[in-house]
BADREN-920367 format. One line per field, with one value per residue (C-alpha): x, y, z; residue in three letters. Coordinates in nm, 2 decimals, m for minus. Example, Ala and Ser with C-alpha at 12.3 -4.5 7.8 and 13.67 -1.06 7.14 Angstrom:
# BADREN-920367
xx c(1.23  1.37)
yy c(m0.45  m0.11)
zz c(0.78  0.71)
residuo c(ALA  SER)
//
This chain:
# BADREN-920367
xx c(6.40  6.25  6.22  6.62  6.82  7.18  7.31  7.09  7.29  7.62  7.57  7.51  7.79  7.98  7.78  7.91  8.22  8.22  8.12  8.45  8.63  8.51  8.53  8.90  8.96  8.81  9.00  9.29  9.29  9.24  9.55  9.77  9.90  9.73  10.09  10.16  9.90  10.08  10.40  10.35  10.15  9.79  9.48  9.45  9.32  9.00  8.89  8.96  8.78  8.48  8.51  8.53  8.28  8.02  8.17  8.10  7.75  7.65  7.81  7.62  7.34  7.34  7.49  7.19  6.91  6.83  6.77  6.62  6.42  6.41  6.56  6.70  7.09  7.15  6.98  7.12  7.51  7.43  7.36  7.64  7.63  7.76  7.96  8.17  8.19  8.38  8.58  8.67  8.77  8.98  9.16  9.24  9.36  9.56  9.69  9.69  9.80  10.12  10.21  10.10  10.26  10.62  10.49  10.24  10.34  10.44  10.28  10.14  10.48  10.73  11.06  11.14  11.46  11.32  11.19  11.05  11.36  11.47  11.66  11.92)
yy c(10.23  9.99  10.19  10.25  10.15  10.05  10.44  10.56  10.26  10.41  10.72  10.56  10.42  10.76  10.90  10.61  10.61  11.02  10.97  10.65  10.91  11.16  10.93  10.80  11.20  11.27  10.97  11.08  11.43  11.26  11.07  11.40  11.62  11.95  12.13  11.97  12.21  12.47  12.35  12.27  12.60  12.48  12.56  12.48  12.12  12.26  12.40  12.16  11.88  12.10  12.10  11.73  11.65  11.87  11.67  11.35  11.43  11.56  11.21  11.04  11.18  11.18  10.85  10.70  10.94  10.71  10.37  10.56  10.85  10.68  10.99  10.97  10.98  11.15  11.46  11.42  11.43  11.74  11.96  12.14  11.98  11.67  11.78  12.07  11.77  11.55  11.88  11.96  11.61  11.57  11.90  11.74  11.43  11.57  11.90  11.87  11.51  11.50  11.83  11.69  11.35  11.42  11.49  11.23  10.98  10.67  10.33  10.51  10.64  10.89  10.92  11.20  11.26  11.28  11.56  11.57  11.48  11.17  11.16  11.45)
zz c(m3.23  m3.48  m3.73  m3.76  m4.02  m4.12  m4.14  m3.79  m3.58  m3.79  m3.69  m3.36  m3.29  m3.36  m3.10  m2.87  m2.98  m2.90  m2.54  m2.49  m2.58  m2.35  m2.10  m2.16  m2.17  m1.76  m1.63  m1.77  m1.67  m1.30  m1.31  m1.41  m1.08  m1.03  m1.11  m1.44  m1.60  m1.50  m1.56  m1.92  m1.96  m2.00  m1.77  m1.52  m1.38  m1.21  m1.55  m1.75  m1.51  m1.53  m1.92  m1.92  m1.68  m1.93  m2.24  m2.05  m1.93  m2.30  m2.46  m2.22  m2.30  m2.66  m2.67  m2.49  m2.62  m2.95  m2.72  m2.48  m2.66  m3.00  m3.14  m3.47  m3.41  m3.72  m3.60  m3.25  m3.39  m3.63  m3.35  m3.15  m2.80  m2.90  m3.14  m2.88  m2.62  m2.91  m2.96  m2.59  m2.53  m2.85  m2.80  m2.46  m2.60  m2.88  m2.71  m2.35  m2.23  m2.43  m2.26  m1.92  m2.00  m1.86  m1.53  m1.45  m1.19  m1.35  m1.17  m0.93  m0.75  m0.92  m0.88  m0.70  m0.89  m1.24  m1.42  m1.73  m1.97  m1.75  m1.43  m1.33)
residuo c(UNK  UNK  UNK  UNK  UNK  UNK  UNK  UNK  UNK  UNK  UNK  UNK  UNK  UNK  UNK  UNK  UNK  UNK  UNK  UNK  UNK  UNK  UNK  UNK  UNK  UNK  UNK  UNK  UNK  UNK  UNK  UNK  UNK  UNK  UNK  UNK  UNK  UNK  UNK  UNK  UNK  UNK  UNK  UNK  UNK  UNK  UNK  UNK  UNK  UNK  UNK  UNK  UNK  UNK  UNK  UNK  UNK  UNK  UNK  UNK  UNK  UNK  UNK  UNK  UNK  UNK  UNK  UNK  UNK  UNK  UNK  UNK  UNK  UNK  UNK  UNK  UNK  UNK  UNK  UNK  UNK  UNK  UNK  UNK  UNK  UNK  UNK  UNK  UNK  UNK  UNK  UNK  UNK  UNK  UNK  UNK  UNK  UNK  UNK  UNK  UNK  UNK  UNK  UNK  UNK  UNK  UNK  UNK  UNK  UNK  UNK  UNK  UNK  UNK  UNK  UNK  UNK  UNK  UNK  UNK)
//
């Protein structure tokens, strides 16, 4: 790790930046009910924790490999595991909790006489 300089802690910090987002992804897809996948025509919840749990372990990993290893980040964020986690969680972020949004219990307790649009 000593022998790192400015660009290696850059490219770094992406990698740790790739896994808060992975994170932030899993949690969530935990707070979202099991039928709002379905509902708003995604897969379902089971698949997409196991996707998500993968992404997160792989950040993880990645993210920690250059203190731990003294790997070079830049040849550890070129390569395609860390790269497909940042994917599976983005397409998450960007496609699937928006759809999901509508149906997720606000403060903890929904209202059992809203749907999606608002109350009816």
């Amino acid at each position: 790790m000593s022998g790192f300089n400015v660009l290696d802690y850059f490219f770094w910090l992406l990698l740790i930046i790739a896994f808060v987002m992975e994170a932030w992804a899993l949690v969530d897809s935990l707070t979202v009910p099991e039928g709002a996948y379905s509902a708003a025509g995604k897969w379902r919840k089971k698949m997409w924790m196991i996707v998500l749990i993968v992404a997160v372990v792989v950040g993880f990993a990645y993210a920690v490999a250059p203190a731990a290893l003294g790997a070079s980040p830049i040849a550890l964020l070129i390569g395609i595991l860390p790269v497909a986690a940042f994917i599976a969680a983005a397409i998450y972020l960007a496609d699937v909790r928006p759809a999901v949004a509508p149906y997720k219990k606000k403060n903890g307790h929904g209202d059992s006489r809203s749907g999606p649009y608002g109350p009816w």
